[in-house]
NULODO-790830 format. One record per residue: x, z, y of N, C-alpha, C in turn; residue in three letters. Coordinates in steps of 0.1 Angstrom, whole numbers, plus 5000, padded with zeros to 4 digits. Layout:
residues N
XZYXZYXZYALA;...
end
This chain:
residues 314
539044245152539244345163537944425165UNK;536444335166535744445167535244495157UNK;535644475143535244545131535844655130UNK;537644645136538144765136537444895143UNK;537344835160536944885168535245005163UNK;534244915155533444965146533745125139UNK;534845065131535245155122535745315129UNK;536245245142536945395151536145445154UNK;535045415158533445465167533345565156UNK;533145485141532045575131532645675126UNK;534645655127535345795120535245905134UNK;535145875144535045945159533646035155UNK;532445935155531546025152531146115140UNK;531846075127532146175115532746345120UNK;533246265127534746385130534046465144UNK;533046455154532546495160530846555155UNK;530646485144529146615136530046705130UNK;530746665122531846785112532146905123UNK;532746895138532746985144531647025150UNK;530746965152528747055155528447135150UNK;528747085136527847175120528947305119UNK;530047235122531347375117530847475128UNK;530747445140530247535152529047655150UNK;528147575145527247615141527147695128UNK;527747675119528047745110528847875111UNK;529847865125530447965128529748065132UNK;529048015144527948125154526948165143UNK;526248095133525648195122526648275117UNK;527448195111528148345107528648435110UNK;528648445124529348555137528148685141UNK;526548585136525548645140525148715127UNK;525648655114525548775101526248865105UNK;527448855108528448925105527849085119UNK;527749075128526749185134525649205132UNK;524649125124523949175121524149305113UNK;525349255099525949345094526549465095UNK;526749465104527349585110526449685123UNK;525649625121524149735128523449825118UNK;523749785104522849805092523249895089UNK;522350025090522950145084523350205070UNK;522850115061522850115048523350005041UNK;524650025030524649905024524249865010UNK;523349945004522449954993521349844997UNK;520649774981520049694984518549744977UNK;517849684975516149754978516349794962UNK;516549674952515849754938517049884938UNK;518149894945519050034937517950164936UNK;517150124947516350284951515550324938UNK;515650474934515050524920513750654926UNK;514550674939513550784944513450754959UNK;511950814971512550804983511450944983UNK;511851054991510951195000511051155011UNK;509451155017509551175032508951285038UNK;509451385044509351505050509151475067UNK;508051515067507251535079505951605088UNK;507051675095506351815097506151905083UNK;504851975079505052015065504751945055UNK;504451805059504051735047505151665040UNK;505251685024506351615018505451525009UNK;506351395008505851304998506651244993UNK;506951284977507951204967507451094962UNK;508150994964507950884952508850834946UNK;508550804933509350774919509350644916UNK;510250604912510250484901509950494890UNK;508450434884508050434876508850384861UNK;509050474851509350434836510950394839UNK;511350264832512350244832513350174843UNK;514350194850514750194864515250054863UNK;514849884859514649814861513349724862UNK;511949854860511349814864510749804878UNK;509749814889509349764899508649884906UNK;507749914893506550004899506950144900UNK;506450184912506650334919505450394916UNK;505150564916503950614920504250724928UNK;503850864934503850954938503551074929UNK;504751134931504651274921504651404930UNK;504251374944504551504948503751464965UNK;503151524970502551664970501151624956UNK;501051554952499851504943500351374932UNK;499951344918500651254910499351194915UNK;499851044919499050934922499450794917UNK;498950664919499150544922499950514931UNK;500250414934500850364947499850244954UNK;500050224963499550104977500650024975UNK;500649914966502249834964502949774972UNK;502049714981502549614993503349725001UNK;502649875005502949945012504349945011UNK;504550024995505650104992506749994992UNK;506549854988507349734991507949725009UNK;507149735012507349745024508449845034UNK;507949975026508550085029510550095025UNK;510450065011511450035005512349925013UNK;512149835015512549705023512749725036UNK;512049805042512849885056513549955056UNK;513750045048515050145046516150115039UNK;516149975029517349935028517849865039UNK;517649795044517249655059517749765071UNK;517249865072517349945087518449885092UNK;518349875105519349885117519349925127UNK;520349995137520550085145520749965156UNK;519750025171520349975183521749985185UNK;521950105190523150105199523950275188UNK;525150325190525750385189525450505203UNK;524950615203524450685214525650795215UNK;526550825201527550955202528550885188UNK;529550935191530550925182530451025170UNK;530951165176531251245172529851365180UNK;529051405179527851485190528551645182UNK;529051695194529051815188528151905193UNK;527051865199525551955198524951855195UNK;523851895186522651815181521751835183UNK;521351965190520152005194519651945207UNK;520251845215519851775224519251655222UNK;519851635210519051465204518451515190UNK;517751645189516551665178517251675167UNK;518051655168518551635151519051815143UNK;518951895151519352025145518252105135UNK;516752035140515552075138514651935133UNK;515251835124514451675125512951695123UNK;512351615128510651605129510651565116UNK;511451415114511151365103512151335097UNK;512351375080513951355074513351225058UNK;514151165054514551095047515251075035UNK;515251165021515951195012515751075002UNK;516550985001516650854990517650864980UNK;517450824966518550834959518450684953UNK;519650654952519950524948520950544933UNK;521150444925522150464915523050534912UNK;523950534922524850604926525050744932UNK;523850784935523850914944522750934951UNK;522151044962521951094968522151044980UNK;521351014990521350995008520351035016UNK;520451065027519351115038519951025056UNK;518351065054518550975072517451125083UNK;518151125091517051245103516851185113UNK;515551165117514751145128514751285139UNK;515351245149514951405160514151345172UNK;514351365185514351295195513551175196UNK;512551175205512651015207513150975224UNK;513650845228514550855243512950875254UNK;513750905264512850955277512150845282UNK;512850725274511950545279511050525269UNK;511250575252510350575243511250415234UNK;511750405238512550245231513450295217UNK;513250405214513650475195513850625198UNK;514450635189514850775184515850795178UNK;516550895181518050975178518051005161UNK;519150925157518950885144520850955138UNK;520451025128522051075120521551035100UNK;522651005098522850995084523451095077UNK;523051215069523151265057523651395073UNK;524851445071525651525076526451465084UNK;526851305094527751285097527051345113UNK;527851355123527851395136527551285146UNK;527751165141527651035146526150995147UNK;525650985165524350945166523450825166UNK;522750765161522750635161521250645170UNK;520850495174519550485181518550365172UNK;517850415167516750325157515550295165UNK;515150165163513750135172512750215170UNK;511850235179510550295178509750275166UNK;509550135168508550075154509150075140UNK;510350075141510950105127510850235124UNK;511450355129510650475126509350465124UNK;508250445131507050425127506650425110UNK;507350235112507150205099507450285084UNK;508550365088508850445076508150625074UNK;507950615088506950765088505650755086UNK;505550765069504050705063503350845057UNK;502150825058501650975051500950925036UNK;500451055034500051015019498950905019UNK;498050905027496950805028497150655026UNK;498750675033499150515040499450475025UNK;499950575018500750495006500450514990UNK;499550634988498550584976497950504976UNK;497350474961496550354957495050454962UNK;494050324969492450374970491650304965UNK;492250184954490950134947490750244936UNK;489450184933488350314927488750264911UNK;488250164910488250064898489449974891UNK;489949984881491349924874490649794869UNK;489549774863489149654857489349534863UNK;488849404856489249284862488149224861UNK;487249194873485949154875485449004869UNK;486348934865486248814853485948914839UNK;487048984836486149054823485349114822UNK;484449154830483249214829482049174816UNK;481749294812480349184802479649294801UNK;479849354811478549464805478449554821UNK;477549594821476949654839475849724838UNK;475849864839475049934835474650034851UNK;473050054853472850034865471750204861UNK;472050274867470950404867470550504879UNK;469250524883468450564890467850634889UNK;467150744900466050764894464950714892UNK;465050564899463950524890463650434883UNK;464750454874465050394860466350354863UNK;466350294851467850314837467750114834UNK;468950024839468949874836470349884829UNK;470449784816471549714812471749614813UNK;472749504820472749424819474049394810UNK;474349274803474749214796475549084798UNK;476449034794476948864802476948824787UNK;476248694785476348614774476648444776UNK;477248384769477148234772477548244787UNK;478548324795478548314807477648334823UNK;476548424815475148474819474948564822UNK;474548634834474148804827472448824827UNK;472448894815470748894811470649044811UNK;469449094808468949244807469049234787UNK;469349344783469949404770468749374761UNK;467849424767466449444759465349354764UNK;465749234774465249104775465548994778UNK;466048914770466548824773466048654781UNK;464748714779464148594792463848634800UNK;463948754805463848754819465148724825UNK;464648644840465248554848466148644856UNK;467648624857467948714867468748614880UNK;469048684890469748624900471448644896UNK;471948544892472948564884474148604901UNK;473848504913474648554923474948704927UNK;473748764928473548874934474349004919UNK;474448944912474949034903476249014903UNK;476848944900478348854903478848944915UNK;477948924927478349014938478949184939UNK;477549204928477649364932478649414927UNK;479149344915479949364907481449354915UNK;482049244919483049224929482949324937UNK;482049364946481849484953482549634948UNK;482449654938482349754932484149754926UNK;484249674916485449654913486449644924UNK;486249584936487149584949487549674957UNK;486449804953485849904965486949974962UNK;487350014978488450144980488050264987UNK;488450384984487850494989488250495008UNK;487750555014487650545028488250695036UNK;488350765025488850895023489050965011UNK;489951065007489851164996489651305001UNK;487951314999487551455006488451584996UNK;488351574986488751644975489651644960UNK;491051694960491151594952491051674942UNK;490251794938489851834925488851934932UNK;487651934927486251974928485752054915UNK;484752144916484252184904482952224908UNK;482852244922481152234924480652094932UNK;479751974925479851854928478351894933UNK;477751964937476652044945476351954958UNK;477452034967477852014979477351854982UNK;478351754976478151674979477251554971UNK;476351624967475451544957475851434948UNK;476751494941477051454928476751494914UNK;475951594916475851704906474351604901UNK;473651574908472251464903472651354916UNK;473451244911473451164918472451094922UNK;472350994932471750934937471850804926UNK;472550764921472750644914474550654903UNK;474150594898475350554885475550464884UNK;476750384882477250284879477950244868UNK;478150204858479250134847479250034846UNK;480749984846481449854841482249874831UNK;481949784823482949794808483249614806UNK;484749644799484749514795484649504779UNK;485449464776485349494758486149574751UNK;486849634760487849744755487549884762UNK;487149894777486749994781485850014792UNK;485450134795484150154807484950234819UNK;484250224831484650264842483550324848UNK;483250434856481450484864482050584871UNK;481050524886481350554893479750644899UNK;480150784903478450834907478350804924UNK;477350784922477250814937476150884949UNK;477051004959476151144965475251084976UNK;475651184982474851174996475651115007UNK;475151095017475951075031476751135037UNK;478051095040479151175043478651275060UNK;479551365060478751495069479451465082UNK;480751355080481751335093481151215102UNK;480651135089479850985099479050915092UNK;478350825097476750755093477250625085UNK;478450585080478850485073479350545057UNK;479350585058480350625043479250775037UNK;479550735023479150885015479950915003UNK;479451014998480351034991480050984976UNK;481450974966481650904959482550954948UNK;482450944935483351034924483150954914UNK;484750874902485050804890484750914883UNK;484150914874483450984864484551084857UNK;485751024854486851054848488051084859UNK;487251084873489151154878488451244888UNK;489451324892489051444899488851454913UNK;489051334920489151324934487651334938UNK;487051374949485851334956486351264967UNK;485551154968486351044978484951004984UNK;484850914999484050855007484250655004UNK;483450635005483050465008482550405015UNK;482550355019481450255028480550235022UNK;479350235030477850255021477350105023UNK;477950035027477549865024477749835005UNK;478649945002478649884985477649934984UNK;476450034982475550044975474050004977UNK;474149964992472849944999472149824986UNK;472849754983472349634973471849654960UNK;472249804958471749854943470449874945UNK;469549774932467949774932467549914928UNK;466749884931465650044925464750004916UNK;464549874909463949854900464149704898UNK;463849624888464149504873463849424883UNK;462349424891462049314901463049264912UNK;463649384918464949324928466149214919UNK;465849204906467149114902466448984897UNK;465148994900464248914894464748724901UNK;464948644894465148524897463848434903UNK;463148464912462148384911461648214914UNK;462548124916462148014911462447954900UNK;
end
């Protein structure tokens, strides 16, 4: 009797988690299921081949780089650039994802009250299948989003503040601003010029020595350093992004030269004077691209002026 008794207890409590978990499994799925239906979009992130964001007069296209199951984006408009990957990941992944507060109009048969006749900020994406847009007008009188329509429909939707935000990016936010492509493990060669004087250094046996002496001692840290410095460095601005008088900003006889090569190619970076906007940054120009761009002047303060600053002395 009480083994049966046992047995009733344990099919009682089977039969009472099976209803917990099912409960629970419901209310998630009750809570997809609206989630779902807040979502303005039902395209998923890789469909995207193109996204323009237009704001105020600035437009900025980005592309899907090469073939449309690859990954990589760049910017082909207002300027052909790189991308900021994380950014544009980012960016991409909010505009498929988006979702709408509340429903504010059904049908709005004026739009000029909720911005949308005149959008601050519009949204042109094409996905596989076609062509779509999103318009930003309005933001509410409490500031908790903004008056949100899709393509041509009349229907107003309410999108959070920060999610707009997030997708209203300028060109800065979303080009690439490293200076340097190389990979600071392959380095083997660092070529250092001044006015007062001209150093090669060399990496051998996992070393870096001077070209034309090989016993002299160098501080292998401080080189390791400048180097990571240099390869990591991102511009702080793009003053210019094509120049022909490098006068101005003292590039024309720089202050110093830099090259990194690995075994297949070189990279040099010159570098001017002190920038004219603030006491941190100067200016700075890749030998090979046309931008005049700013840095932070902590990368260069470390560049010696002569053999003795690299000198190893114990």
């Amino acid at each position: 009797m009480r083994y049966r008794s046992t047995i009733l207890y344990l099919v009682a409590a089977i039969l009472l988690g099976c209803l917990f978990f099912y409960d629970i499994y419901q209310d998630n799925k009750k809570e997809r299921v609206k989630k779902a239906a807040k979502q303005l979009f039902k395209f998923q992130v890789d469909e995207l081949t193109s996204i323009t964001l237009i704001s105020g007069r600035e437009t900025i296209k980005l592309q899907k780089k090469g073939a449309l199951d690859k990954k990589e984006w760049e910017i082909i408009a207002p300027i052909h650039a790189s991308t900021e990957i994380p950014r544009i990941d980012s960016l991409k992944d909010k505009l498929a994802n988006l979702k709408y507060s509340r429903i504010i109009a059904e049908s709005a048969s004026d739009l000029t009250q909720f911005g949308l006749n005149n959008p601050g900020f519009k949204i042109i994406y094409r996905i596989n299948t076609g062509p779509g847009q999103l318009s930003f007008g309005n933001q509410t009188p409490i500031e908790d989003g903004y008056y949100t329509r899709r393509g041509k429909e009349k229907k107003v939707y309410l999108v959070a503040t920060r999610d707009k935000r997030d997708l209203d990016k300028k060109l800065f936010d979303l080009r690439s601003k490293r200076l340097f492509t190389l990979s600071p493990e392959k380095i083997k060669r660092f070529l250092i010029e001044r006015e007062t004087g001209k150093w090669t250094l060399i990496k051998k046996d996992g070393r870096w020595q001077f070209e034309d002496d090989e016993a002299y001692r160098i501080k292998q840290q401080k080189v390791d350093s400048m180097i990571r410095r240099f390869v990591w460095a991102e511009a702080s601005s793009f003053e210019k992004e094509a120049v022909e008088d490098l006068d101005p900003f003292g590039l024309q006889k720089p202050s110093a030269l830099i090259t990194l090569s690995d075994d297949e190619r070189s990279e040099e970076i010159l570098i001017g004077n002190p920038s004219k906007e603030n006491n941190v940054t100067i200016y700075a120009k890749m030998k090979r691209k046309p931008q005049v761009v700013t840095i932070n002047k902590y990368l260069v303060e470390d560049i010696p002026q002569n053999r003795e600053a690299l000198r190893e002395k114990k």
